[in-house]
N, C-alpha and C positions, 0 to 999 in steps of 0.2 A: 213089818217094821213096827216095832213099838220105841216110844220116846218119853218115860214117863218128865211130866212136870217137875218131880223132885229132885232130879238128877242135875249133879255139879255144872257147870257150866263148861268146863273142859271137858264134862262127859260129850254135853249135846253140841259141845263144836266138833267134837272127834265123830259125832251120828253124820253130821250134816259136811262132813269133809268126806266120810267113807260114801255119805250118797251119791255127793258130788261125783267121785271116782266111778262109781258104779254107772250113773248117768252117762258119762261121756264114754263108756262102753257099752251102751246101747247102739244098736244097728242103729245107720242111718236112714230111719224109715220113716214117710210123709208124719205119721204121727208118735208120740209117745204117750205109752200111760203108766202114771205110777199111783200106785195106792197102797194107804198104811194105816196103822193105828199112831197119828202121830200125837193123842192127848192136847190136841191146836184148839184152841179157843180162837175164835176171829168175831172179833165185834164187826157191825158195820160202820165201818170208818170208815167217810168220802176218800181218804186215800188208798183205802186198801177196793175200791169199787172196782177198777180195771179189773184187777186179777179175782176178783171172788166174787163180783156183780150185787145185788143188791136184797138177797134174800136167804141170806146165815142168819144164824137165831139172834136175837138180841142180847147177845152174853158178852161181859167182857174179854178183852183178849188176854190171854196171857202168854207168857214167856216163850212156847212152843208157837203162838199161834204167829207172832211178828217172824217167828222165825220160819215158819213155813212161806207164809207169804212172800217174805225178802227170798228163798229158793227160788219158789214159784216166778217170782217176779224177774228173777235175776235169768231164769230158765227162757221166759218167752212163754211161759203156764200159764193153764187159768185153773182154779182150784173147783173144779165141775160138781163136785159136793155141793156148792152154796146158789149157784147157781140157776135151777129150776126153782121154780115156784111151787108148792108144796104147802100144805097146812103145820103149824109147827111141833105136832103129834107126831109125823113122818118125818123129819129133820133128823129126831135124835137118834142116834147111834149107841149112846150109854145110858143106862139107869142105875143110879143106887142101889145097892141090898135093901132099902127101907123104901125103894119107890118115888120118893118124895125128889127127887134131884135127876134133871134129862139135861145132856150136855150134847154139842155135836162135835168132836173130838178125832175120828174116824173120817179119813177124805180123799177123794179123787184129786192129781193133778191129770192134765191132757194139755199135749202143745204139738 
């Protein structure tokens, strides 16, 4: 799944409805996993700690990234990406063409 950040806001509700659908047609099995490219920025904000724990990069959040979490959260998820402890070399998921710019973007849910 890809979600880029520039996309209309009826685009990334119509993303995050078609998941939704797809979700609740997953078997009813002890666990679920999903994983995407979903472009999610997650700062560590004490409210977003339950679902992403304490060790996402220190990046701000942006548009995708509240909205993953609000999934996640809404799901019974924990976003397993943010969650190990890790030096923040091995975090990033994306680099720039020029190098200069690591994002973590790329993320596991599990519930």
């Amino acid at each position: 799944m890809h979600q880029s950040e520039e996309k209309s806001d009826d685009s990334k509700d119509s993303f995050y409805e078609e998941l939704e659908q797809v979700f609740y047609h997953f078997p009813k099995y002890h666990m679920k996993i999903l994983s995407g490219d979903f472009c999610a920025k997650v700062e560590r904000e004490n409210i977003f700690k339950p679902t992403i724990g304490k060790k996402s990069l220190p990046l701000d959040s942006n548009d995708n990234g509240v909205r993953i979490v609000n999934f996640a959260t809404s799901k019974n998820l924990v976003v397993k990406s943010m969650i190990f402890s890790h030096q923040n070399i091995h975090k990033y998921n994306w680099t720039s063409p020029d190098g200069k710019t690591h994002n973590q973007i790329d993320h596991i849910l599990t519930g």
